[in-house]
N, C-alpha and C positions, 0 to 999 in steps of 0.2 A: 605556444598554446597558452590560453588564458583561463585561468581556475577562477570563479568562484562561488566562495561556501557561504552558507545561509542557515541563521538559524544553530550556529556550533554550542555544544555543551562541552561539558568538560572532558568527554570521551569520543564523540565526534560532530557531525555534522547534518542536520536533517536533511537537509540536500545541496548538492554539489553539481554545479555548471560548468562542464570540460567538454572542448571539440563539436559541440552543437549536439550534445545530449545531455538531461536533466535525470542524476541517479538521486534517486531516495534511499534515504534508510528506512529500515523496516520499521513501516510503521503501526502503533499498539492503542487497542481506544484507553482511554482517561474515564469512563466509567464504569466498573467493571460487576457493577451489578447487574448486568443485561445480559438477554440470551447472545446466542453467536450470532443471528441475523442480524441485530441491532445493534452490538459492536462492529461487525461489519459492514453495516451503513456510517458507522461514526468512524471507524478509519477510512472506507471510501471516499465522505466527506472531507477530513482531513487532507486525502492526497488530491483531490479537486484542488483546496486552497494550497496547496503547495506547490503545485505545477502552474497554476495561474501566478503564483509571486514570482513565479523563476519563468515567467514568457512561453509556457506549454499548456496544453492538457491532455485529456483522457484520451482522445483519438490519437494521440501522436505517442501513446506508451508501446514502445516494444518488446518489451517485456514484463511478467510479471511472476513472483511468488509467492506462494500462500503458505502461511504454517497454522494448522491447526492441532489444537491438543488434542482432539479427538476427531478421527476420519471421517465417523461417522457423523459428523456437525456438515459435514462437504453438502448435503443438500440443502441445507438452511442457508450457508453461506451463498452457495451459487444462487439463488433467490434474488441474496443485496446486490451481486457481481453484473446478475444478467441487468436488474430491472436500473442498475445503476450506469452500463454501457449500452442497453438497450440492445444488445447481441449484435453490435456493427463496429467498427474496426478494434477487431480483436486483437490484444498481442499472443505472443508463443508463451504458455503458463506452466508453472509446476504446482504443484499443490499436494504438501507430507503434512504427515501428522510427527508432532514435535511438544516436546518439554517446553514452556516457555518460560518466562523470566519469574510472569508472577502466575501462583496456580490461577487466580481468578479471570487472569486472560483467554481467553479463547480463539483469537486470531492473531496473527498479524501479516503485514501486506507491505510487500516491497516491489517496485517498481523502476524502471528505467523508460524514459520519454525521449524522444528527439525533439528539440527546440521548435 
């Protein structure tokens, strides 16, 4: 089987291509003065260009996780979620509320795609 990674920082890898599936790491927006909906569109963004660098996209994710800090943000989020897959090939999803790395994050978004 043939690995490879994309993107590695010092701690891991934004994504990894194994056995004809494309895993991301959870991905966090870079602007973190924005409500949840609009880091939500900038990490949805983000994982668009990352599944196209690694030969996938958004229709081909089988799965998906969401961590938000607050549960209650889940309908602002699902706003960027729906208007961003247009509510057609959906993967199987989780979606907890979570501590995250930095307080000013409000989401993040990890995914798995098949090639």
């Amino acid at each position: 089987m043939s690995i490879k990674r994309h993107e590695p920082t010092k701690i891991y890898s934004t994504a990894v291509e194994a056995n004809g599936f494309v895993f991301l790491a959870g991905i966090t927006p870079k602007t973190l003065t924005k409500d949840v909906k609009a880091q939500s569109e900038e990490v949805l963004a983000e994982i668009d260009r990352l599944l196209k660098a690694t030969g996938s996209d958004k229709s081909k994710i089988v799965t998906a996780t969401i961590w938000l800090t607050d549960i209650r943000n889940r309908e602002a989020m699902n706003e960027a979620w729906t208007a961003w897959n247009g509510g057609k090939d959906l993967p199987a999803r989780a979606c907890v509320e979570a501590k995250l790395a930095d307080p000013r994050m409000l989401v993040e978004i990890q995914v798995t795609a098949a090639k």
